[in-house]
LOFI-460136 format. One record per residue (C-alpha): residue number from 1; x, y, z. Coordinates in nm, 2 decimals, m for minus. Layout:
BEGIN
    nr     east    north       up
   NUM        X        Y        Z
...
# end
This chain:
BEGIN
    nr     east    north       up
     1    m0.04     2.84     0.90
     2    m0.20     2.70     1.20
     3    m0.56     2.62     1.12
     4    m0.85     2.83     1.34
     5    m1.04     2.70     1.63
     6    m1.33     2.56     1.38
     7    m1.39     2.20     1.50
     8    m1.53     2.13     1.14
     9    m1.13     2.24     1.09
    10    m0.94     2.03     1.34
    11    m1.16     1.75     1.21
    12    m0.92     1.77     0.88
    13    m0.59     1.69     1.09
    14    m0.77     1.40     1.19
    15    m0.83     1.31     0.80
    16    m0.49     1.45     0.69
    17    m0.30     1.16     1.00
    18    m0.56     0.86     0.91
    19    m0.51     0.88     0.52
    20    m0.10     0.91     0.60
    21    m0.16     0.59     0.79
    22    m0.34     0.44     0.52
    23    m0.14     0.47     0.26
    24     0.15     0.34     0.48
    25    m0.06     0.02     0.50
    26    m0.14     0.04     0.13
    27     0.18     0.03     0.01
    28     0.30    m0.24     0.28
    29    m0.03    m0.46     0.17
    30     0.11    m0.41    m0.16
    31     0.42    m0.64    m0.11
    32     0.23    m0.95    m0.08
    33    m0.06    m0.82    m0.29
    34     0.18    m0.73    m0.58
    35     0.34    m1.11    m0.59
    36     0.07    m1.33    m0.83
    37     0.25    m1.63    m0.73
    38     0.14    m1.59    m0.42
    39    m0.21    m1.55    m0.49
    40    m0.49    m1.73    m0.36
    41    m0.27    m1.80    m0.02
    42    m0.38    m1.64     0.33
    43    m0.13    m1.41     0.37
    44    m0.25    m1.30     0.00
    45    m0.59    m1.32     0.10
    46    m0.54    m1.09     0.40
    47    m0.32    m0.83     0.24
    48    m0.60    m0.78    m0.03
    49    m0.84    m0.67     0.20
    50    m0.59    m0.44     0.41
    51    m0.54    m0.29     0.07
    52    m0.94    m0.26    m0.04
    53    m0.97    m0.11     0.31
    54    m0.77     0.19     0.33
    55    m0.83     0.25    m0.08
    56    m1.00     0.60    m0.02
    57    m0.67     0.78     0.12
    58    m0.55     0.98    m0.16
    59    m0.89     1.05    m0.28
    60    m0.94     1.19     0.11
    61    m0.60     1.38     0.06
    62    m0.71     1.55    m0.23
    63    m1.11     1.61    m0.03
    64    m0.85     1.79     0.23
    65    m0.77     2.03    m0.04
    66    m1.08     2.10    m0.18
    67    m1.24     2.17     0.16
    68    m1.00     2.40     0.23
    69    m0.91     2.56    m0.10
    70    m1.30     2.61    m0.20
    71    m1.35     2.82     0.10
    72    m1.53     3.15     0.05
    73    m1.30     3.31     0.27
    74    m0.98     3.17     0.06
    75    m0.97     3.54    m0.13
    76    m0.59     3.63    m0.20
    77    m0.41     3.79    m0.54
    78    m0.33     3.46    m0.80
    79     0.04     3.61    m0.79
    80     0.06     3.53    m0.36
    81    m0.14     3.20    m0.44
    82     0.08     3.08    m0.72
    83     0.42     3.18    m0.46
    84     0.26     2.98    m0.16
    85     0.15     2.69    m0.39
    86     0.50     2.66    m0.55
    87     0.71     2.68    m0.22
    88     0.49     2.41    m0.07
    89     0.43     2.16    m0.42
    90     0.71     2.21    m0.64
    91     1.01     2.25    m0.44
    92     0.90     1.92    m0.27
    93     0.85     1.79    m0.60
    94     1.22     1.86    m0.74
    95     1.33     1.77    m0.43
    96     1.26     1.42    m0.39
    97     1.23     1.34    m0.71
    98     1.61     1.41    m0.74
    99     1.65     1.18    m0.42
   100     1.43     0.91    m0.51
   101     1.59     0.89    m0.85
   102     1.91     0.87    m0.69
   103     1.79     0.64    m0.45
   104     1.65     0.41    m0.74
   105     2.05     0.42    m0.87
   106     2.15     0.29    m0.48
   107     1.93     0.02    m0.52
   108     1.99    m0.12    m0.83
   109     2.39    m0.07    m0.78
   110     2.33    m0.28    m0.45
   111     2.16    m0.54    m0.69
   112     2.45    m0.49    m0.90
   113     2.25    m0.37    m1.19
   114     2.33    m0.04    m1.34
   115     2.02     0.22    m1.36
   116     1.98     0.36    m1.75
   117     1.98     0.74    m1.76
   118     1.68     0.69    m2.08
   119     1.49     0.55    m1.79
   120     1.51     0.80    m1.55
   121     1.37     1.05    m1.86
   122     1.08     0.78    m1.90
   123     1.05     0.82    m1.54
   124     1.02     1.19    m1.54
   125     0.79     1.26    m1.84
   126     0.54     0.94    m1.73
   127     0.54     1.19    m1.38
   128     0.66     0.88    m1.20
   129     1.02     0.88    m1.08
   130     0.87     0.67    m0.80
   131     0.58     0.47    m0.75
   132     0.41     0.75    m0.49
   133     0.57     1.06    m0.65
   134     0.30     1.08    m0.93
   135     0.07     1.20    m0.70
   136     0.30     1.55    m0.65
   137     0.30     1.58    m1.04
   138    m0.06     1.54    m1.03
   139    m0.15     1.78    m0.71
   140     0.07     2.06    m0.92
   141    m0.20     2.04    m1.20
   142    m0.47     2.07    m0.96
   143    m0.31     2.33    m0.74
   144    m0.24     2.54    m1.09
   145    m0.64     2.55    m1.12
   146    m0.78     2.55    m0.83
   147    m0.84     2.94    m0.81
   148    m1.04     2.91    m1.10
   149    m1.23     2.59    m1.00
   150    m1.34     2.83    m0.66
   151    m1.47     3.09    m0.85
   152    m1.70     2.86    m1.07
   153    m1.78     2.72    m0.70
   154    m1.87     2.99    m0.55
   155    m2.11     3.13    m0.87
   156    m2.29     2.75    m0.85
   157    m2.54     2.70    m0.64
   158    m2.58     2.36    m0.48
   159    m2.77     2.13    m0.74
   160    m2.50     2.23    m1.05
   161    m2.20     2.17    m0.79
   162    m2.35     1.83    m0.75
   163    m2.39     1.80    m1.08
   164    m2.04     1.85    m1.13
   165    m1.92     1.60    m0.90
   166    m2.18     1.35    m1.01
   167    m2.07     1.40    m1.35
   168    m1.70     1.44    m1.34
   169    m1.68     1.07    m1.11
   170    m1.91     0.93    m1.37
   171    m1.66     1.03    m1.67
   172    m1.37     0.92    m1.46
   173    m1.54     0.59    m1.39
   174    m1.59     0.58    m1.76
   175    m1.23     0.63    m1.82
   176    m1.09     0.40    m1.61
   177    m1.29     0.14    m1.75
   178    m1.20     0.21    m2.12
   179    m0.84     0.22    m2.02
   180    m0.89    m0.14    m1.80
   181    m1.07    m0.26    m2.13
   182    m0.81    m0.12    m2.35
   183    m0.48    m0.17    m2.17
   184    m0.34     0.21    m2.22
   185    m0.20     0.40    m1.98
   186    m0.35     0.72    m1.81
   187    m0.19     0.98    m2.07
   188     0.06     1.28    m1.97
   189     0.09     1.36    m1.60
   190    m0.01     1.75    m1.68
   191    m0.42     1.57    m1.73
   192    m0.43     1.40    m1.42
   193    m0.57     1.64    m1.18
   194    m0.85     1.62    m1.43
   195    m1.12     1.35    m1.26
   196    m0.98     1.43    m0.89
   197    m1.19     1.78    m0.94
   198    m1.45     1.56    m0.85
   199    m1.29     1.44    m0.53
   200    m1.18     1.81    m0.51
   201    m1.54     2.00    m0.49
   202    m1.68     1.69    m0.32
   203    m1.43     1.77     0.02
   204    m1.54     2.11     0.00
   205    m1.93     1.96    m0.02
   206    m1.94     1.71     0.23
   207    m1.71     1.99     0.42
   208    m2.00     2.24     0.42
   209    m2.25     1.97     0.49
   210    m2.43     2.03     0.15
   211    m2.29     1.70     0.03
   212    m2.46     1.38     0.30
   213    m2.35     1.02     0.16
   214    m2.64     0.79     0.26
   215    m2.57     0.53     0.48
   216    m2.22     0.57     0.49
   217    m2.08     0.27     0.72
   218    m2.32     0.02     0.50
   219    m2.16     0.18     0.20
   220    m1.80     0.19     0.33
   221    m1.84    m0.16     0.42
   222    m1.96    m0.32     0.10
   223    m1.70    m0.10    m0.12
   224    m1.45    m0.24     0.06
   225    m1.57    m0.62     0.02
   226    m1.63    m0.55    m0.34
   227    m1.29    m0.41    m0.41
   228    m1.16    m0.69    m0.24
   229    m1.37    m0.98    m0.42
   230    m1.34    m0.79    m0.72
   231    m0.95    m0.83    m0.74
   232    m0.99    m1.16    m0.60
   233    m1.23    m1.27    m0.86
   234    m1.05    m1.12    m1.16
   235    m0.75    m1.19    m1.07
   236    m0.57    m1.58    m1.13
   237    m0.23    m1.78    m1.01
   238     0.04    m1.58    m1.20
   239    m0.18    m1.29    m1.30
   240    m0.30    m1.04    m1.12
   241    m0.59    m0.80    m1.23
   242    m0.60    m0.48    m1.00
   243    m0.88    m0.27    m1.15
   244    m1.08    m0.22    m0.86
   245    m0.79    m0.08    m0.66
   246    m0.80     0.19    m0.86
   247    m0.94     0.55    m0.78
   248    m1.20     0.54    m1.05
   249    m1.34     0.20    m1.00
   250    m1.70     0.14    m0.98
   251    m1.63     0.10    m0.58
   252    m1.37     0.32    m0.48
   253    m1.54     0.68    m0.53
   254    m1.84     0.56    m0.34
   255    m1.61     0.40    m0.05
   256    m1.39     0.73    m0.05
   257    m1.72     0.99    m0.02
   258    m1.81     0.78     0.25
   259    m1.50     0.75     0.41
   260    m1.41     1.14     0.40
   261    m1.80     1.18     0.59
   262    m1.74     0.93     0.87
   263    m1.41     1.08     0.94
   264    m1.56     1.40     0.99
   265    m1.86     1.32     1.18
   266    m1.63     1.11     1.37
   267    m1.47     1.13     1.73
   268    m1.17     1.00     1.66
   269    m0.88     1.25     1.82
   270    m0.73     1.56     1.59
   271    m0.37     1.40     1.69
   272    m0.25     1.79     1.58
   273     0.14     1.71     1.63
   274     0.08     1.47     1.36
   275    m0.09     1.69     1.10
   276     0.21     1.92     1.05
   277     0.41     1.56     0.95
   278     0.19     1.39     0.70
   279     0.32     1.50     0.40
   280     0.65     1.41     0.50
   281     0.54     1.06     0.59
   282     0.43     1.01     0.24
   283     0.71     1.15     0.12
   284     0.97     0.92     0.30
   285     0.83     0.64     0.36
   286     0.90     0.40     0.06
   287     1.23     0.47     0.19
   288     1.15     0.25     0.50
   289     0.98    m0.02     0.30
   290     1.25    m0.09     0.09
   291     1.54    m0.07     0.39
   292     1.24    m0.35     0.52
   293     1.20    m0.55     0.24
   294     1.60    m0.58     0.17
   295     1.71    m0.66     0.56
   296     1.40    m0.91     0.60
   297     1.22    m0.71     0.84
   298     0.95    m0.70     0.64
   299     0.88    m0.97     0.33
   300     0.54    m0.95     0.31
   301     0.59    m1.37     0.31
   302     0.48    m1.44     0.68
   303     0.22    m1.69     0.75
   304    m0.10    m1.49     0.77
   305    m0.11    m1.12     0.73
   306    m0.05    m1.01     1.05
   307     0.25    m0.85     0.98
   308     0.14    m0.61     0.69
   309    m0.04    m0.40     0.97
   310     0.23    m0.44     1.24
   311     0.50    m0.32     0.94
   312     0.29    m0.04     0.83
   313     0.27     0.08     1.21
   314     0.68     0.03     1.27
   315     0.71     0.25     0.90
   316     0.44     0.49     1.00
   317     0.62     0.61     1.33
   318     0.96     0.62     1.17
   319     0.85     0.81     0.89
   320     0.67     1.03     1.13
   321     0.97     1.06     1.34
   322     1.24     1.09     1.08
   323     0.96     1.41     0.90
   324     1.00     1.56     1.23
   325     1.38     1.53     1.28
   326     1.42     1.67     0.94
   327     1.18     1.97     1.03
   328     1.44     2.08     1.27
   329     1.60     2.22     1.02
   330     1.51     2.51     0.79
   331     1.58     2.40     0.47
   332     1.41     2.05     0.53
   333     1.13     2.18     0.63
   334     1.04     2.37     0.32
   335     1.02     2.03     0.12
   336     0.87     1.82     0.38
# end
């Protein structure tokens, strides 16, 4: 559904094509980020800040939602919510979790391994059948509850909403550090939309304007340098400690508030034809990363660490393209 001529709403297809970009270039820095015996090495070194830098894009993604699924205006039966939800989360999710599990058998045929059917179960009840997919099984948790999470909005008043951010961050933080202490995972896939309600009502906050991040460049800024000195610091030859990459860490909620409020205060074009493709581009494009990584195109060994960006840009526009090839046809279109 097209959006209306609100510029506070074209300002969201400028957030929706930046944190597509950025997760491109996450999961590029990754490469090099990911190998510990590289660490320590400038091309290491370089690819850990392009990842610090663009850690606020899912948390943005899931500000998107809140900003738009808070609205007071969002009033529609649960039955026609729960029909539009489905048709744009869940067929997407069967969808390409089929093809990226099949796409994980290609691979590891090519490698001339053989991929164990017990481990594409683990795969589907951890809510991972690919590194990016979990964030479809979590977004269908979120979606499920989200008409309820609006009414309790819209009966708060301004103080208890911030509340509720404040204190659903500070639990998640909480968690995340227990878990980083404890070494356990982050529990069945059905819980995880719990802590991103506090991403979720902070979109529709910072949104309305009710929600103003203090100096957010200065905060932007220094989250990222911490992120990255954190991992840097933590982190050894051979052993890599990522905690501060993720979305709970004691620097990535403040770096993503900012982030979402810069972006809308911004000028930076809506780029519409792009909107319409982003969740296509994060759907596809590991695809382009690995056809990268296996021809050479892209190691993630060069020199310095000029080519994560100049990777991330190649595998941005083909995804982009490839989403909008696909959209051509009917049937593609409903699960991209």
């Amino acid at each position: 559904m097209p959006l209306p001529p609100d510029p506070r709403l074209r300002k969201l297809d400028t957030a929706r094509w930046l944190a597509a970009l950025a997760v491109v270039l996450l999961h590029c820095a990754a490469v090099p980020v990911s190998d510990a015996g590289r660490y320590g090495s400038g091309a290491w070194l370089a690819a850990n800040i392009y990842d610090s830098a663009v850690r606020w894009c899912v948390p943005v993604f899931v500000m998107i939602s809140g900003a738009l699924l808070l609205a007071p205006e969002r009033t529609e039966p649960l039955r026609r919510y729960y029909l539009k939800r489905a048709a744009r989360v869940c067929l997407p999710l069967v969808f390409w979790t089929v093809f990226y599990l099949a796409w994980s058998a290609l691979l590891a045929h090519l490698d001339d391994g053989r991929e164990d059917a017990r481990l594409w179960l683990a795969k589907l009840a951890e809510g991972t059948p690919y590194y990016h997919l979990w964030y479809l099984y979590m977004i269908v948790g979120l979606y499920l509850f989200a008409p309820f999470v609006r009414e309790i909005y819209l009966r708060s008043g301004p103080r208890r909403r911030l509340a509720w951010v404040t204190g659903i961050l500070a639990v998640a933080t909480l968690d995340t550090l227990y878990r980083q202490a404890t070494n356990t995972g982050p529990g069945f896939f059905l819980t995880w939309f719990l802590p991103y309600l506090g991403y979720f009502v902070a979109g529709r906050m910072i949104f309305e304007g009710a929600l103003r991040v203090p100096l957010p460049r200065t905060l932007l800024a220094a989250s990222v340098a911490v992120t990255a000195l954190g991992v840097y610091a933590l982190s050894t030859a051979g052993a890599l400690n990522l905690y501060f990459y993720e979305y709970f860490s004691l620097t990535v909620p403040f770096m993503s508030l900012a982030a979402f409020q810069l972006i809308l205060d911004s000028r930076l074009p809506r780029m519409a034809v792009l909107a319409p493709l982003t969740f296509g581009v994060y759907l596809i494009h590991p695809v382009f990363i690995d056809i990268a990584r296996r021809t050479g195109l892209f190691t993630g060994r060069g020199p310095d660490g000029w080519n994560v960006p100049l990777a991330a840009a190649a595998i941005f526009v083909l995804s982009a393209l490839s989403t909008w090839l696909m959209q051509r046809s009917p049937l593609m279109r409903r699960v991209t």
